[in-house]
C-alpha positions as CSV (number, residue, x, y, z in Angstrom):
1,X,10.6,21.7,-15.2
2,X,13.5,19.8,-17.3
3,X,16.2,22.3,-16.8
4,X,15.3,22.6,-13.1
5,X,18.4,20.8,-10.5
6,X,17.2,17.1,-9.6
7,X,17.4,19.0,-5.7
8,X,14.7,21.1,-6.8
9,X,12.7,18.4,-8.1
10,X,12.4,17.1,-5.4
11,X,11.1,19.2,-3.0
12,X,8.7,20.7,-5.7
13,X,7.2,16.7,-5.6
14,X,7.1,17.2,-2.1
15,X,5.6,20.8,-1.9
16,X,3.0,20.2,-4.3
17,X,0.8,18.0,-2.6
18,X,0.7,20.3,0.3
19,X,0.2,23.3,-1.9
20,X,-2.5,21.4,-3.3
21,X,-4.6,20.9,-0.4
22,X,-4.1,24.8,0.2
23,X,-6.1,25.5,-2.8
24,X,-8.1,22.5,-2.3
25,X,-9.1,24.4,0.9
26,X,-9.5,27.4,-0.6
27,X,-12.1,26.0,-3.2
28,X,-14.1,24.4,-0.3
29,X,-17.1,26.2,-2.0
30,X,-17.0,25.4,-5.4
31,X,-16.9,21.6,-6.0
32,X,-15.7,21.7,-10.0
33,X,-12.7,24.0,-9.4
34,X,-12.0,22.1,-6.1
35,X,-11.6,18.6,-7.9
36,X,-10.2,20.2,-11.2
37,X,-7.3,21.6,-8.5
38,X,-7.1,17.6,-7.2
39,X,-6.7,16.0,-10.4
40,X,-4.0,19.0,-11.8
41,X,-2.5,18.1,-8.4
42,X,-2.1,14.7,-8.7
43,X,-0.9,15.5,-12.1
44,X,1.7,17.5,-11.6
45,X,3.1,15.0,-8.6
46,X,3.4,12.7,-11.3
47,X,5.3,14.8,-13.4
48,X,7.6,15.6,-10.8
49,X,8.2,11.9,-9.5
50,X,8.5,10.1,-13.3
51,X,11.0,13.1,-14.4
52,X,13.1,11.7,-11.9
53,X,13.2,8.4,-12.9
54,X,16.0,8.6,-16.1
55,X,18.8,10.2,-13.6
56,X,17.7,7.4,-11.0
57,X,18.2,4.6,-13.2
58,X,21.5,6.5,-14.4
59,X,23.0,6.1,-11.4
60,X,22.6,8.9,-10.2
61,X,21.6,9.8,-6.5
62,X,19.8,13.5,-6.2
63,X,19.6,15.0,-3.0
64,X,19.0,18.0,-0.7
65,X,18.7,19.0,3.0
66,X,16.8,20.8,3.9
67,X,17.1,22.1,7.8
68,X,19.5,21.2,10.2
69,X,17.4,20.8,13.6
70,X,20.3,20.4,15.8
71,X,23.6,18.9,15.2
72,X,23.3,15.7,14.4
73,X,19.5,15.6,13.6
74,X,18.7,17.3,10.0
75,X,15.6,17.2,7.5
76,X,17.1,15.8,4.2
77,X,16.0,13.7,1.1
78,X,17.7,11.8,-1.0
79,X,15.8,9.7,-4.2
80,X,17.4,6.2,-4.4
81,X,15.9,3.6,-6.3
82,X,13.3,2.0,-3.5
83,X,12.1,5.0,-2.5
84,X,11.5,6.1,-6.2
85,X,9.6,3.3,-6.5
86,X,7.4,3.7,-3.6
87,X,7.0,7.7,-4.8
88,X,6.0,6.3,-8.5
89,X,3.6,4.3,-6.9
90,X,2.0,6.7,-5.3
91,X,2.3,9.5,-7.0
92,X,0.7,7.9,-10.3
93,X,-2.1,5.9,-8.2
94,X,-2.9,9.3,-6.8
95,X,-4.3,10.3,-10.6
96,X,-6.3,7.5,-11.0
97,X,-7.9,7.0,-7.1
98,X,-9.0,11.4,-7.6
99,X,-10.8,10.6,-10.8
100,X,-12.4,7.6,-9.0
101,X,-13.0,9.6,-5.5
102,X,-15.1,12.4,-7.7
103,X,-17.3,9.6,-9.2
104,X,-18.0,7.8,-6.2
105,X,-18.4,11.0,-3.5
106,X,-20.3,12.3,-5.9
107,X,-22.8,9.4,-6.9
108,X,-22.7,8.9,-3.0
109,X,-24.0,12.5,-2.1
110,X,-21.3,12.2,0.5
111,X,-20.7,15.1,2.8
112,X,-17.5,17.0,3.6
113,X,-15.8,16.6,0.4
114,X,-13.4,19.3,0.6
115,X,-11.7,18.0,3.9
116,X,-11.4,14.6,2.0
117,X,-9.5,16.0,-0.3
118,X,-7.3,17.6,2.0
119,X,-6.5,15.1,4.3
120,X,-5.9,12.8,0.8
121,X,-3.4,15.4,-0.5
122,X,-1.6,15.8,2.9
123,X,-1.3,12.5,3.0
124,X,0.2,11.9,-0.1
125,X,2.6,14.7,0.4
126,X,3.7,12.7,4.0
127,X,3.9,9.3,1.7
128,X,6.2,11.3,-0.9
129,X,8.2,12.8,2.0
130,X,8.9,9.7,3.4
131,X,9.6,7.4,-0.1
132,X,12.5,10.5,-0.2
133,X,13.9,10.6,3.4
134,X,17.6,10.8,3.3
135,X,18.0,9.8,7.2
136,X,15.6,7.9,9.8
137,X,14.5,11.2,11.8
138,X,13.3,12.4,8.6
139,X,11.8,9.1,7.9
140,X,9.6,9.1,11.3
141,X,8.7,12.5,10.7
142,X,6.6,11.8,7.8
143,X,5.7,8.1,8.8
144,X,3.9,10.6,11.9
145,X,2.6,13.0,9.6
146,X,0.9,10.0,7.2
147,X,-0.8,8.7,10.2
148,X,-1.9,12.1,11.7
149,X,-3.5,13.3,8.3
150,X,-5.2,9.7,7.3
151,X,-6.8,9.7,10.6
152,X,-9.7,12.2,9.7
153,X,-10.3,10.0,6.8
154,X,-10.5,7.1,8.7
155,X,-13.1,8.9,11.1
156,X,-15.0,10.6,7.6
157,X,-18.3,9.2,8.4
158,X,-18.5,10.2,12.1
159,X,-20.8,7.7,13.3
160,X,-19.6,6.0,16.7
161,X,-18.4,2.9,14.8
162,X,-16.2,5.1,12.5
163,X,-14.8,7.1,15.9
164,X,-14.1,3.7,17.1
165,X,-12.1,2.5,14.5
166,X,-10.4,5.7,14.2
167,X,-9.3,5.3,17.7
168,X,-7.6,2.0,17.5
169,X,-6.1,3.0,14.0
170,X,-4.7,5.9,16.3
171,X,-3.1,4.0,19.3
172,X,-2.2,0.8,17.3
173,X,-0.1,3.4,14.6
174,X,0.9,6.1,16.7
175,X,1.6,3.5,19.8
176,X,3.5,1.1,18.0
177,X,6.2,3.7,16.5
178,X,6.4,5.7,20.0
179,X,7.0,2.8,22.0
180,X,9.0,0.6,19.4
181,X,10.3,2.5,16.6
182,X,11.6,5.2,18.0
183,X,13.6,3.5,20.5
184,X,15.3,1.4,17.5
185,X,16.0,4.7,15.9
186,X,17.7,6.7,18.9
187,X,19.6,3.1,19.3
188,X,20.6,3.2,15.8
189,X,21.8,6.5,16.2
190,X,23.8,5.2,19.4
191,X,25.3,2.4,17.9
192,X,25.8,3.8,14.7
193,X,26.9,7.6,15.2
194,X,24.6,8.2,12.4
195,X,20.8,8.1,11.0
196,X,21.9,8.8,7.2
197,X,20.8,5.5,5.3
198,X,23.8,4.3,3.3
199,X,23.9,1.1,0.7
200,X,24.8,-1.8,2.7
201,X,23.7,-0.8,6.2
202,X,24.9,1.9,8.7
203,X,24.9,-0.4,11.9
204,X,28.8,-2.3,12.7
205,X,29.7,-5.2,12.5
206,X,31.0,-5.6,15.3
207,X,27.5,-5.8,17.0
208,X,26.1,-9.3,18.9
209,X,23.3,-11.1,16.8
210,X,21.2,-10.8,20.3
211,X,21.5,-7.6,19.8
212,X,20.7,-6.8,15.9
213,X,18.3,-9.4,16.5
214,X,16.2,-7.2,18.8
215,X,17.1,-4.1,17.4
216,X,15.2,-5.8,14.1
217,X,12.0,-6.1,16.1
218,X,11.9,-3.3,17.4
219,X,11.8,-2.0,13.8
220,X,9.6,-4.8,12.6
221,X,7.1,-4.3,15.2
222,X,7.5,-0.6,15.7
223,X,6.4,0.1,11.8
224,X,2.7,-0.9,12.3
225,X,1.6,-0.1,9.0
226,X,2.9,-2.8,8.0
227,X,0.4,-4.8,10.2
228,X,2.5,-7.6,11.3
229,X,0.6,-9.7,13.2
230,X,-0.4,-9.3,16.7
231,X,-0.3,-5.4,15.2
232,X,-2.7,-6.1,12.5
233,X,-6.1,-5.1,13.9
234,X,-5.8,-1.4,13.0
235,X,-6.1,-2.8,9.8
236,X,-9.8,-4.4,9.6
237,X,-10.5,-1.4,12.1
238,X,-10.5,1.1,9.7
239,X,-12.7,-0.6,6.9
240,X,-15.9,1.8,8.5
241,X,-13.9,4.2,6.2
242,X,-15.4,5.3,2.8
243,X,-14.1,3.0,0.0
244,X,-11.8,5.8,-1.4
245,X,-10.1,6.3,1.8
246,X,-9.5,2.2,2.4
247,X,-8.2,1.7,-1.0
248,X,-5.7,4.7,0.4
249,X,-4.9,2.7,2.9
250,X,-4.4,-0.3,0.9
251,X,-3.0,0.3,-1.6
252,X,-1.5,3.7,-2.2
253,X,0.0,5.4,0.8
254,X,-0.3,3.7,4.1
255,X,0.4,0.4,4.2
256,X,2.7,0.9,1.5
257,X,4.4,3.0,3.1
258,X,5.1,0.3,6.1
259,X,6.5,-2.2,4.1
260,X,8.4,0.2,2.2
261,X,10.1,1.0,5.2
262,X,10.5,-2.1,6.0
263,X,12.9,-3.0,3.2
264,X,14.1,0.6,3.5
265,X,15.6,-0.4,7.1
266,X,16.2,-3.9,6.2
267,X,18.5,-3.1,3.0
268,X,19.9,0.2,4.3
269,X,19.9,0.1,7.9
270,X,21.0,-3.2,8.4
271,X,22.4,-4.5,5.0
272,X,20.9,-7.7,3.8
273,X,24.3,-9.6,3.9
274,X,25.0,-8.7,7.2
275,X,21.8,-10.3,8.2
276,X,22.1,-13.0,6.2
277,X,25.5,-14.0,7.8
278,X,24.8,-13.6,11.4
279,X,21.3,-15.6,11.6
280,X,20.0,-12.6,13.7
281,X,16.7,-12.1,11.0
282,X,15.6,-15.7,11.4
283,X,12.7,-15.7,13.6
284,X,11.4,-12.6,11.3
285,X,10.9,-15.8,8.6
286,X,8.6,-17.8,11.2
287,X,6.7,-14.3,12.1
288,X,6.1,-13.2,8.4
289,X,4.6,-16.6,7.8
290,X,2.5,-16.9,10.2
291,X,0.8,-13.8,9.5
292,X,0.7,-14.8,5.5
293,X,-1.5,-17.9,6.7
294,X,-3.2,-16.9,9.4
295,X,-4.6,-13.7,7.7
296,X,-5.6,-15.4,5.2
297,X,-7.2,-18.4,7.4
298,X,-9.8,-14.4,8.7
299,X,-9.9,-14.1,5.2
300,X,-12.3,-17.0,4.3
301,X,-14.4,-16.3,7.3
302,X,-15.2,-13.3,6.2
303,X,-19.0,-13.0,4.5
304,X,-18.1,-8.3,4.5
305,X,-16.3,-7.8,1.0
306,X,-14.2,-5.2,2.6
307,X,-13.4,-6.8,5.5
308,X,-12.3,-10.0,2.9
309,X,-9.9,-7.3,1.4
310,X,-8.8,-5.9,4.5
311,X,-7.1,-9.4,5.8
312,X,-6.2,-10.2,2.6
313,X,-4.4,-6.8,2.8
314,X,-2.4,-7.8,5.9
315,X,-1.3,-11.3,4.7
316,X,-0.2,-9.8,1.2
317,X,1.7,-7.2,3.0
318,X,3.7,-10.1,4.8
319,X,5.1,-11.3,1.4
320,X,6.5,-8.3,1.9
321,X,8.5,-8.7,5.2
322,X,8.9,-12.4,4.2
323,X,10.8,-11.5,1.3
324,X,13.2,-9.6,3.0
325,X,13.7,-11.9,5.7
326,X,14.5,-14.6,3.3
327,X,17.8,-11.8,2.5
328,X,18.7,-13.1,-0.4
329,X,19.1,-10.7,-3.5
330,X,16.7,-12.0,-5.6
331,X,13.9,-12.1,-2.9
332,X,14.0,-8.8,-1.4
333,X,13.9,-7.8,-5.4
334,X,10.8,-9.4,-4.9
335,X,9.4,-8.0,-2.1
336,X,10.1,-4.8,-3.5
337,X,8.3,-5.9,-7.3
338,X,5.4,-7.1,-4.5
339,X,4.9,-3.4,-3.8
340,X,3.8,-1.9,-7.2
341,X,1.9,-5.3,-8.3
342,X,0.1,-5.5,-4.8
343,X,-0.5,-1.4,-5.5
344,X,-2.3,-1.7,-8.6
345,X,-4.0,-4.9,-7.6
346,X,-5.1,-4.5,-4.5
347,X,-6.6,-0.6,-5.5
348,X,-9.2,-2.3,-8.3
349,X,-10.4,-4.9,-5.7
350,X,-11.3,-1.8,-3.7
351,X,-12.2,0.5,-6.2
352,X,-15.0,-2.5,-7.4
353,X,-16.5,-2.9,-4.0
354,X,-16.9,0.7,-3.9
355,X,-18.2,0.5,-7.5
356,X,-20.8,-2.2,-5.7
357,X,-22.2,-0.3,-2.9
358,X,-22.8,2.6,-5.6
359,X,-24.2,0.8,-8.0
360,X,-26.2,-1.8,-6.2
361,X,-25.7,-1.0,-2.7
362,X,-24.6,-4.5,-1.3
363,X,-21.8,-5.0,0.9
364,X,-21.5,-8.7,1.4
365,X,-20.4,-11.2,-0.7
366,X,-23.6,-14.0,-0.3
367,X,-25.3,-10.7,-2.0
368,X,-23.2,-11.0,-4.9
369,X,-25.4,-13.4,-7.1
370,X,-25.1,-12.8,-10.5
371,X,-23.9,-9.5,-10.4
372,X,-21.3,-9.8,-12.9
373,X,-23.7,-9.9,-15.2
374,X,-25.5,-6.4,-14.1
375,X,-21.4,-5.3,-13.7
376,X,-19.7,-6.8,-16.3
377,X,-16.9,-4.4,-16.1
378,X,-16.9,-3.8,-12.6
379,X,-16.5,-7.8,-12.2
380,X,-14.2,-7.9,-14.6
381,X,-11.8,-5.6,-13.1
382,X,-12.1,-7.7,-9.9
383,X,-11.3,-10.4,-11.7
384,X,-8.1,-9.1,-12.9
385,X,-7.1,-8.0,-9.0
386,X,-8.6,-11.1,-7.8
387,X,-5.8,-12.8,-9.9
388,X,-3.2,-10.5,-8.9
389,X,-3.9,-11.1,-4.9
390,X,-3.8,-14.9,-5.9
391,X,-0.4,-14.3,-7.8
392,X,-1.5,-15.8,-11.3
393,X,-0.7,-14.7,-15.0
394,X,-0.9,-12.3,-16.5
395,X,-1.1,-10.2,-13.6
396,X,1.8,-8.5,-12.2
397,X,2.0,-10.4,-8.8
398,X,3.2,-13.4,-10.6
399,X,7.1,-11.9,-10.9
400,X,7.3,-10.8,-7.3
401,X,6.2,-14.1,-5.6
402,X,8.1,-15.9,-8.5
403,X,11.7,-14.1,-7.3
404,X,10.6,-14.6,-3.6
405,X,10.4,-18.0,-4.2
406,X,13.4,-18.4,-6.4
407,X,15.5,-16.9,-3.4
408,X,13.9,-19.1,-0.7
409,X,14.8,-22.5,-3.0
410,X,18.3,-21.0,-4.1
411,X,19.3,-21.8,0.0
412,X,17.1,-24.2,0.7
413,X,14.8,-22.2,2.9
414,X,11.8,-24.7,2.9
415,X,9.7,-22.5,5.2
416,X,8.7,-19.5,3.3
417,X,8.5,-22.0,-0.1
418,X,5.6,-23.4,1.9
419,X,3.9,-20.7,3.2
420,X,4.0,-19.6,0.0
421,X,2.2,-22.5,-2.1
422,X,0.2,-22.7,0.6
423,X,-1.4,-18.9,1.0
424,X,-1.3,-19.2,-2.8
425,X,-4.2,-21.6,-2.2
426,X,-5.8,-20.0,0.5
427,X,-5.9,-16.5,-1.6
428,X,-7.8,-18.8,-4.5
429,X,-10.1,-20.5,-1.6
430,X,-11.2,-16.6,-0.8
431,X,-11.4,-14.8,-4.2
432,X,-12.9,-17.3,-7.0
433,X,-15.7,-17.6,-5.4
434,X,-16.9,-14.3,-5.2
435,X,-16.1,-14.9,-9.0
436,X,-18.0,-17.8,-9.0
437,X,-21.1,-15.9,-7.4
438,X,-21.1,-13.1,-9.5
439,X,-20.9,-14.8,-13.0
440,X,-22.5,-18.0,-12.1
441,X,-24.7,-17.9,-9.7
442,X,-28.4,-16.6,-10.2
443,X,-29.5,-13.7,-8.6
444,X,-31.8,-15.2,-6.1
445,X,-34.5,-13.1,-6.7
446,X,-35.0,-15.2,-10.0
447,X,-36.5,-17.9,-7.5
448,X,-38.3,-15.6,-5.3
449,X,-41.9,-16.0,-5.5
450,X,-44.3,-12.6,-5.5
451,X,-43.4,-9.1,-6.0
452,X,-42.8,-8.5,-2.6
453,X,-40.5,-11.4,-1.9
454,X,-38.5,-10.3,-5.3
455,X,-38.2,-6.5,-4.3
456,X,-37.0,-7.5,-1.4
457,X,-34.2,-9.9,-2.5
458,X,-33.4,-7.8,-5.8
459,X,-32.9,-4.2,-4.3
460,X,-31.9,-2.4,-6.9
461,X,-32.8,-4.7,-9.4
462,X,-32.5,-2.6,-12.7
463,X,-29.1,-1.1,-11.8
464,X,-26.0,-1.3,-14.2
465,X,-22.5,0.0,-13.7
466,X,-21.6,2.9,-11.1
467,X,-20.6,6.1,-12.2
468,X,-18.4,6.3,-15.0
469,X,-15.8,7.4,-13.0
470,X,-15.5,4.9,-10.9
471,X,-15.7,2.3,-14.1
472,X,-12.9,4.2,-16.0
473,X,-10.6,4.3,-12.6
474,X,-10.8,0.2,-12.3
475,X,-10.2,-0.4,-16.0
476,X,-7.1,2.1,-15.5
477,X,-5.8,-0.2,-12.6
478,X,-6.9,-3.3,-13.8
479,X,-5.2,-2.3,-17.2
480,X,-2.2,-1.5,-15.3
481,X,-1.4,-4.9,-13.7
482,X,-1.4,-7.0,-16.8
483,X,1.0,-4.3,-18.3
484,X,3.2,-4.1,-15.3
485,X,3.2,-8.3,-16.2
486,X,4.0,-8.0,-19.7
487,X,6.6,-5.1,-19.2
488,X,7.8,-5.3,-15.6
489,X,11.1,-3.2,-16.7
490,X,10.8,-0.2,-14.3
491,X,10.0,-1.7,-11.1
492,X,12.5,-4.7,-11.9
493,X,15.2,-2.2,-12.8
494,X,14.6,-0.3,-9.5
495,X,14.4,-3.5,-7.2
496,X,17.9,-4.9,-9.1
497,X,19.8,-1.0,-8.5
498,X,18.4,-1.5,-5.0
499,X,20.4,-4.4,-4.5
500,X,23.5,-3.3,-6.8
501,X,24.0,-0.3,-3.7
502,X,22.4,-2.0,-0.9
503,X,24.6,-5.7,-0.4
504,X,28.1,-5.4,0.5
């Protein structure tokens, strides 16, 4: 694999997801050598991705097209360091979330397991695809793809609530980049006489700052998954997903994969410095904000675990967008640090409410009594992500909102310093105490009088952890977040070569 060219690398990373869910398919029969084929998979993805990484760093740019559709319009890729980081991300979470998915489907007795791991694998593929898209037609292409193959898994459990939710995770997505992002690519193409992304921007500067300035939302607005608000609610829609599936959409392909290109158009669409100087990006600051508090405002109302998560998800992500529309270097370093720590953070909080419902079968959090003490490492992995969504030591969140912050006060940006401290708060109001349930709070069954009463309010009263699995997965993630803390060197050497190439 070493002495293969870095062009061939990368479409290997790209082909062997989808070669994966071949055999995957193939295997439909035979659960051991179906999930052994998943996890060499994942595997070799990771291989492929973090062999990349040394040349990246280098300075070096590898690339290759692929198919020229018509003049103008060609399938390329090109591995600069955002989208590297976006393809580490989710190529190494994809290792971790397949050991998990076995234990949980598996101590579940859930049905169609061979289609989930299809659709999974496609999907990843589509995420790696588009973390490597040289150009913004190749870009869509895969942004499509990622939403077309997620959508079975959104739909998994087939009851009418799960065909509901998998309808409005369908128009919202598949609306929202028809009927917005599109149009701001065939602009961009207009205006630019290209699509190729290019450090420092493609658009000239000769343009009005009316008209970047709507050009920018149609982007902003047009990449749904990225669940700016009012086009958040696909979002909470899909929670009737299994667990598995919404900590894919949380945390390792989907939404990621909006913010990602949100930063991905930001820095090499429009170039941060060009935005900067002509004040076009400011309202993007007051609509990134808002969605930061508000979400997290759903957030405390919400008595579902998953549901908790899922707003949580959407104000988290809009660190994201506020850190690039605070355009300064250090921030949009930031928002791009926010990715992996949200990544890795975000995946345990899922990955222990799945762990939950396996284990003890409870889905809301008034349910949660004491049950760090049936689930010590199960609640202690949520601790861990809990601290990471609240942006505390020694989790890696702390770096991201530290730099976005840092930014905002070098220019005396006083709004996103606020919403900031603020959400901070609100993110503490939500998570500690389900903390403070689980580990000190009795269960209430211990005041229940009768055996009746007590059976009732202790269902499943002699359980322990989930599957091991499932336990070994969160520890991994969990693990992973204080690490990415104490030794934040990759992603922070990726987020500063991002902004080395992408400011004029």
């Amino acid at each position: 694999m070493i002495s293969l060219p870095l062009g061939t690398h990368i479409m290997l990373a790209i082909a062997v997801p989808f070669v994966g869910a071949l055999v995957i398919a193939l295997l439909h029969r035979r659960p051991n050598p179906r999930e052994a084929a998943t996890l060499a998979t994942s595997a070799i993805l990771a291989l492929l991705v973090w062999s990349l990484l040394p040349a990246v760093v280098a300075g070096e740019r590898p690339e290759r097209a692929l198919i020229d559709v018509v003049p103008g319009l060609r399938i390329a890729f090109k591995v600069e360091p955002l989208g590297l980081l976006f393809a580490l991300v989710a190529g190494s979470l994809w290792i971790v979330h397949a050991i998990y998915s076995i234990g949980y489907r598996r101590g579940n007795d859930a049905p169609r397991q061979a289609s989930f791991y299809v659709c999974f694998a496609v999907a990843i593929g589509s995420a790696i695809g588009l973390a490597f898209a040289a150009n913004l037609f190749t870009l869509f292409l895969f942004y499509e793809l990622l939403t077309l193959s997620t959508y079975p898994l959104v739909t998994h459990k087939a009851t009418p609530e799960a065909v509901r939710g998998g309808r409005i995770y369908l128009i919202l997505l598949i609306g929202s980049s028809m009927l917005l992002l599109l149009p701001a690519i065939v602009g961009t193409g207009m205006l630019a006489g290209t699509l190729d992304f290019k450090p420092a921007g493609i658009l000239p500067d000769s343009l009005e700052p009316a008209l970047i300035g709507t050009l920018l939302a149609l982007y902003m607005f047009g990449i749904g998954k990225a669940a700016l608000m009012p086009l958040h609610f696909w979002l909470p829609a899909a929670m009737v997903a299994p667990t598995p599936v919404s900590a894919l959409l949380h945390a390792v392909a989907v939404v990621k994969a909006g913010v990602f290109t949100v930063l991905k158009v930001v820095v090499y669409v429009f170039g941060v410095e060009r935005l900067a100087a002509n004040g076009a990006a400011s309202w993007l600051m007051w609509a990134a904000g808002a969605t930061v508090i508000l979400a997290s405002l759903v957030a405390l109302r919400q008595d579902n675990l998953k549901k908790r998560l899922a707003y949580s998800t959407v104000s988290q992500l809009s660190y994201v967008v506020l850190a690039a529309a605070i355009l300064t270097p250090i921030s949009v370093a930031g928002g791009a640090m926010h990715i992996a720590a949200h990544a890795v953070s975000k995946i345990t909080l899922f990955f222990a409410a799945g762990a939950i419902y396996t284990a003890a079968h409870k889905t809301e959090i008034s349910e949660l009594d004491g049950i760090g003490w049936k689930m010590p490492w199960t609640m202690g992995a949520f601790a861990i992500g809990a601290l990471g969504m609240i942006g505390l030591p020694p989790t890696a969140a702390f770096h991201g909102k530290w730099m976005m912050l840092s930014g905002a006060m070098q220019t005396s940006q006083w709004l996103p310093v606020a919403v900031i401290i603020v959400s901070t708060v609100l993110n503490a109001a939500y998570f500690l105490p389900i903390l403070f349930r689980a580990f000190f709070v009795e269960p209430v069954h211990a005041h229940a009088v009768g055996a009746a009463v007590s059976h009732h309010h202790d269902h499943g009263h002699d359980h322990g952890e989930a599957p091991f699995p499932m336990v070994l997965a969160m520890v991994i993630t969990a693990t992973a977040s204080i690490a990415l803390f104490l030794a934040p060197d990759i992603p922070l050497a990726l987020a500063n070569l991002m902004l080395s190439t992408g400011t004029r």
